[in-house]
N, C-alpha and C positions, 0 to 999 in steps of 0.2 A: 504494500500500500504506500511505505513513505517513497520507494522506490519509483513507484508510477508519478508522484505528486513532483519528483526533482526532474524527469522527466515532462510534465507538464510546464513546470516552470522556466527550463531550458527552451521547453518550444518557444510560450509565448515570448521569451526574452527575443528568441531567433526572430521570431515575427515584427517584435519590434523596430529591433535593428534594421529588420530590414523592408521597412514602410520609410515609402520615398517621400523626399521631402519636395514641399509646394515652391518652388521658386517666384518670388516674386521679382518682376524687374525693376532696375533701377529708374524712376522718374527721369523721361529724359525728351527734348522737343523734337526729337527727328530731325527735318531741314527746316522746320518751323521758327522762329526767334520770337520768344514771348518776354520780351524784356522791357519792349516799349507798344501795348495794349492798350486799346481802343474801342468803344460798342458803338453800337450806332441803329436808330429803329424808332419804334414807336411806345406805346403803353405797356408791349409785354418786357421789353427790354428795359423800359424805366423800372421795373420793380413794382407798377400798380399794382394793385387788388384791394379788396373791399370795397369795390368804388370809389379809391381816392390814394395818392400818393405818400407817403409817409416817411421817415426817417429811419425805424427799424426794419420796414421792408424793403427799404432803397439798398439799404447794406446786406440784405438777401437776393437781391435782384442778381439774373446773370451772370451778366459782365462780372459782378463782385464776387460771385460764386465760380464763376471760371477765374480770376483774376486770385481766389485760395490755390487752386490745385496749379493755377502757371507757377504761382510762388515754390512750391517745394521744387518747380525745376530753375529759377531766376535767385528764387532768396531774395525777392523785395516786393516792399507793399505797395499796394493796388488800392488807390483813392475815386472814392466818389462823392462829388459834390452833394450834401442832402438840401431836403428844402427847408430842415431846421421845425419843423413840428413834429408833435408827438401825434396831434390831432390826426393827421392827413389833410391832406386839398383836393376834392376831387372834383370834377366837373359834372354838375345836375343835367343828366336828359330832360326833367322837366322845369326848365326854368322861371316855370311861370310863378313854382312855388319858391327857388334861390336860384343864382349862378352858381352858389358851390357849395357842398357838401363835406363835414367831418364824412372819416372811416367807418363804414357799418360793423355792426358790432351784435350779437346771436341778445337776444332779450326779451321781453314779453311785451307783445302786442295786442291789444284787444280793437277786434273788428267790429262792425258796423252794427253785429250782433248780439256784440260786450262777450264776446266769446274771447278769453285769453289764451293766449298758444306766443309758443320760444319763434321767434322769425328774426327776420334782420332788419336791424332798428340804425337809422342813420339822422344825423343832426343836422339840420340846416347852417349856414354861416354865413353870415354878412361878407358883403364887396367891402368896406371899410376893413375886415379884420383879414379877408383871403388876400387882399392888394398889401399889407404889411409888411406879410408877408415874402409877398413875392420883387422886394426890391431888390435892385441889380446888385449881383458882389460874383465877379469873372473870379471862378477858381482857375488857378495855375497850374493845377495837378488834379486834373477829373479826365478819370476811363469810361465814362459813359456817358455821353449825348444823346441818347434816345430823348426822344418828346413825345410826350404821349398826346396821343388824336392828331400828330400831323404829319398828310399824308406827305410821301417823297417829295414832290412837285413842292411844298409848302417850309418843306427844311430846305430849301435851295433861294426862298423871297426871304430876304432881310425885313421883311412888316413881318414876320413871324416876332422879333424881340422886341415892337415897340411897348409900351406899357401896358397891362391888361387893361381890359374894358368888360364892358357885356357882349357874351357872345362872341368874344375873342377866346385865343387859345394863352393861357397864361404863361405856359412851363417854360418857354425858352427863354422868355425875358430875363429871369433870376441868373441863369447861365454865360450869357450872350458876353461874347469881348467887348461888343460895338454896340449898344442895344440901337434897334432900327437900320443898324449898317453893315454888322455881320451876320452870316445865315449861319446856320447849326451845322449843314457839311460842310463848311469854310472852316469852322472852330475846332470841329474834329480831325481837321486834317492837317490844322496846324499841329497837333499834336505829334506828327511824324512819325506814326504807328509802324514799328514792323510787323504787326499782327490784330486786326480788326475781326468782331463780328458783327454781321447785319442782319437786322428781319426785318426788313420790306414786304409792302404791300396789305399787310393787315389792318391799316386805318383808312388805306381808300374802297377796302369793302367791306370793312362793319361800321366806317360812318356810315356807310346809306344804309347796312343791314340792320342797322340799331335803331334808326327812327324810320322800321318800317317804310325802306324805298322812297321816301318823301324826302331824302337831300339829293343834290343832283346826282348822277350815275357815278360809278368812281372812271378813272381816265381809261383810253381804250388802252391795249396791251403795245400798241407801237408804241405811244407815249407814257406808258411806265419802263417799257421797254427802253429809251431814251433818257428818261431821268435817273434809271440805275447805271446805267451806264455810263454817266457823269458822274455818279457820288462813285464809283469803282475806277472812274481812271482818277480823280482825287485820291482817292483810299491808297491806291495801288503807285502814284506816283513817283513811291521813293522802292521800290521794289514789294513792297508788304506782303506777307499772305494772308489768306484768313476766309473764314465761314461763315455760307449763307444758307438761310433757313425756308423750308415754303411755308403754303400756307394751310391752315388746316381748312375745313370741310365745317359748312356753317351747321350741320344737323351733331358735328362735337362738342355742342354748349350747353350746357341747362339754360341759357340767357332764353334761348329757340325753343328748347325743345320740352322746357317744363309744364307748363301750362299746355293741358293736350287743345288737338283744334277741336275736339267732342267734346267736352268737358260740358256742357248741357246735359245734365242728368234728369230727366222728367220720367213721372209717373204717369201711365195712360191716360187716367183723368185730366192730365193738366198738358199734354201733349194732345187733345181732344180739344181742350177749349182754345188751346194758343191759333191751331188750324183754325177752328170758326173766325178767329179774331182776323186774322191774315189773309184768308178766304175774303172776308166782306170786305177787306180792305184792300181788293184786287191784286194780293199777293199769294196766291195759291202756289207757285211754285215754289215757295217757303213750307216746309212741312217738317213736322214735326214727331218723333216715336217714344215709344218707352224706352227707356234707358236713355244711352247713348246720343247728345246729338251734336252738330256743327253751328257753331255759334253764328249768328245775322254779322253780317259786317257790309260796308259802302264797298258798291262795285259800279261804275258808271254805264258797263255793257250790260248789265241785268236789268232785267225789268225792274221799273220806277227805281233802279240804280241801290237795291239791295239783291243779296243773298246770304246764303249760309256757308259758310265754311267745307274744306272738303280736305279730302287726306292728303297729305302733300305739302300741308297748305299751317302758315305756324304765328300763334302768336307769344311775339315778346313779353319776357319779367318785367318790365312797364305798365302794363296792362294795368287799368283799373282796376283789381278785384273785389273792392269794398262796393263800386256802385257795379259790379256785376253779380255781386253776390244780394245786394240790398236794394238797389233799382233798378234790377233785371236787365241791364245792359247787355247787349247780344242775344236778347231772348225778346225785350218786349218797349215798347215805347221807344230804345235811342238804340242804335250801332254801333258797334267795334270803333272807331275812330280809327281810320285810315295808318295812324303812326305807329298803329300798337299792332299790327298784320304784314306779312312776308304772304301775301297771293301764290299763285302758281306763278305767273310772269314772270314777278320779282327774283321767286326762287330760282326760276330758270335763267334766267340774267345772271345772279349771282354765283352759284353753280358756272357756267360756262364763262365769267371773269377769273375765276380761284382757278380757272381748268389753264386760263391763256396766261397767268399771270405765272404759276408754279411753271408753265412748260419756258416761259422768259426765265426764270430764275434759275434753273437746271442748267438752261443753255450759255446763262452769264458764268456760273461757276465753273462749266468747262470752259466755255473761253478765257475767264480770267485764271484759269488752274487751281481756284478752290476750291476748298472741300465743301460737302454740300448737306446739312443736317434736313433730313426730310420729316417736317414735322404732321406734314399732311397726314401722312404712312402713322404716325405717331401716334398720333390722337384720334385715329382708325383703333389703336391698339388698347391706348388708354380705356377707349369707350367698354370695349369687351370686357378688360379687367387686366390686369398685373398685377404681379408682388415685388416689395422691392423692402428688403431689410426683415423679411417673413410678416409683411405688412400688405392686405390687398389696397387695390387703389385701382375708380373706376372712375367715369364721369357724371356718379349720382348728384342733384346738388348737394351740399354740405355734408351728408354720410360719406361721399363716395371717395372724399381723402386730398382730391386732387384741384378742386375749384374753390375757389373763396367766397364770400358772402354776396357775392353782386352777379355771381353765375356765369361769370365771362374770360375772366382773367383766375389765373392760380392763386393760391395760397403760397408760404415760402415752402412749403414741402412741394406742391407740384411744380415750381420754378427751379427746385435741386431736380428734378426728375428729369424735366428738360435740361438743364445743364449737362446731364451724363448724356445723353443724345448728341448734345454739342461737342463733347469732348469726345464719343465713340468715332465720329464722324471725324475730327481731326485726327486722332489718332491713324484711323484709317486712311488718311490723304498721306498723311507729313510724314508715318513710320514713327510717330511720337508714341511715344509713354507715356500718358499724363493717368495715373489714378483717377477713379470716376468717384463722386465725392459720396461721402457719407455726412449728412449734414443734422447730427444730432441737436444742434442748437438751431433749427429750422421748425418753426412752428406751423401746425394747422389749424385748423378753425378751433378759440379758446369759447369753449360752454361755459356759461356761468354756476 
């Protein structure tokens, strides 16, 4: 017996010995040079979410999270200008009620009902106290120029920095060398970047997909085609490498897709009386069933210029739901309002821009020989589900791990998830090493 036990022990010793060890490789750039680093984009790259800009998430954003893992290969710090609140600043879609918006924040809401339930709760803020803020102070050492909401074409006009206003875009003013005189890709490329990222093209199609097709169309694909090609021989002029991103697919948001377009739930009896009402009101092709239905909304080709909703067919986290829920909006007396609805048209529009815009952006990073992060593909992925650190993570809103409270933009955990994308994607161009981050001190949606 003690016999067989010294032999046992031998074995597993043997077995020990001889389990291979995991090599990890040394952090190292490839042909890459990340010593002098640059971002460059819009809202996702600024480190937005919750609806609004902020200071702790500016310093999770991207750029600053790729600018951790450059460090362990450069050994130096990576600066980002903040906007110096704790609050956030964001910019109100409905600005009839502010221009601008503190950070929304998960808390108790009671509806029209006096029904209380946890949602996301956001502060209004004065033009006085957001404009305060936002006076000019040109940082000398900032790696990220994204602005958020302005499209390419609008980081290249110098009135992008003059002073906010209403209905202006504020964020580059606080940054600007020149305020009114220098543009945002002028600024970033003073910087002399050996190594830039960009994610274009996201703000000239969810401006218009955000308020419901009602801003003008985003630019056709020759003329974004045109304006990236400017900010890349900028970017690119001193030899630089660096990675560009596409775009995702408008049906990967809760912003879209939460609010279903049947969300009409009627009882026979009251799917009975809505038809009589609609009927005498020469709207019989308005019909109405148990369960299930598609909300009324303004259509100008339907008859007396209503109809109902139909599969395909999406309305935005804007939506009224207090007076859909309480003075039957979409169902009886008033319409959807045109800003709160993505039609079929719309979606097909938008759809076959994301299709022209990503096939321009594939084709710039082969010409310009950079690497190419395909977020489109990503947030394909996202949607189904992942794990990442034995943690799932889906595109639910707020359970699902990876969207922040405004259903559009990430949280700092879903902005570390896109960062390793970035960094797989270099790697794979440059022959780089860079470690894909593990970002414990990244936070996601805080419950009360």
């Amino acid at each position: 017996m003690m016999r067989y036990s010294y032999y046992t022990l031998f074995a597993i010793i043997g077995l020990i010995s001889c389990t291979p060890k995991i090599e990890t490789p040394e952090p190292s750039s490839g042909s890459a040079d990340f010593s002098r680093f640059v971002a460059v984009g819009g809202s996702y790259m600024a480190g937005y979410q919750d609806g609004a800009l902020r200071d702790d998430h500016q310093t999770k954003s991207i750029p600053m999270l790729l600018g951790r893992q450059f460090s362990l290969i450069t050994e130096k710090t990576y600066n980002q200008y903040t906007l110096g609140t704790t609050e956030g600043i964001g910019w109100n879609y409905k600005s009839w009620e502010s221009w601008y918006v503190g950070a929304s924040r998960l808390g108790d809401r009671t509806d029209c009902q006096s029904v209380v339930s946890m949602g996301p709760v956001k502060d209004s803020m004065s033009v006085a106290a957001a404009w305060s803020i936002f006076t000019n102070n040109y940082p000398s050492e900032n790696i990220n120029w994204s602005i958020p909401f302005a499209s390419l074409q609008e980081q290249f006009n110098p009135a992008l920095g003059n002073a906010p206003a209403n209905n202006t875009n504020p964020y580059y003013h606080r940054i600007a060398s020149n305020p009114g005189t220098s543009d945002a890709i002028e600024d970033a490329s003073a910087m002399n970047a050996s190594f830039f990222a960009a994610w274009f093209g996201m703000e000239e199609i969810y401006n218009y997909a955000r308020y419901g097709g009602e801003r003008n169309t985003p630019p056709t694909s020759t003329q974004f085609s045109a304006a990236l090609d400017a900010a890349l021989i900028e970017l690119t002029a001193n030899g630089a490498k660096g990675v560009l991103a596409t775009i995702p697919g408008l049906r990967s948001f809760p912003f879209y897709t939460l609010i279903p377009w049947n969300g009409a739930n009627l009882t026979q009896s009251k799917a009975d009386s809505l038809n009589t009402i609609y009927s005498n009101s020469g709207l019989s092709h308005i019909q109405f069933q148990e369960g299930a239905n598609g909300f009324v909304i303004n259509d100008p080709a339907a008859p007396m210029g209503v109809r109902q909703l139909t599969a395909g067919e999406f309305l935005t986290l804007q939506a009224p739901l207090d007076s859909m829920k309480c003075n039957f909006m979409g169902i009886l007396f008033s319409v959807i309002p045109d800003q709160y609805v993505l039609d079929a048209t719309e979606v097909q529009l938008i759809d076959q821009y994301i299709d022209a815009y990503n096939a321009v952006i594939r084709q710039k990073a082969a010409q310009y020989n950079l690497a190419l992060a395909d977020m489109h593909d990503y947030f394909l992925r996202v949607n189904t589900g992942l794990v990442w650190d034995g943690v799932d993570y889906n595109t639910t809103f707020v359970s699902g791990g990876f969207f922040s409270l405004d259903g559009f933009h990430p949280h700092e955990k879903g902005y570390a998830l896109i960062t390793n994308e970035f960094i797989t994607a270099i790697n794979i161009k440059y022959g780089a090493t860079i470690p894909t981050l593990n970002c414990f001190d990244c936070n996601g949606v805080w419950f009360p």
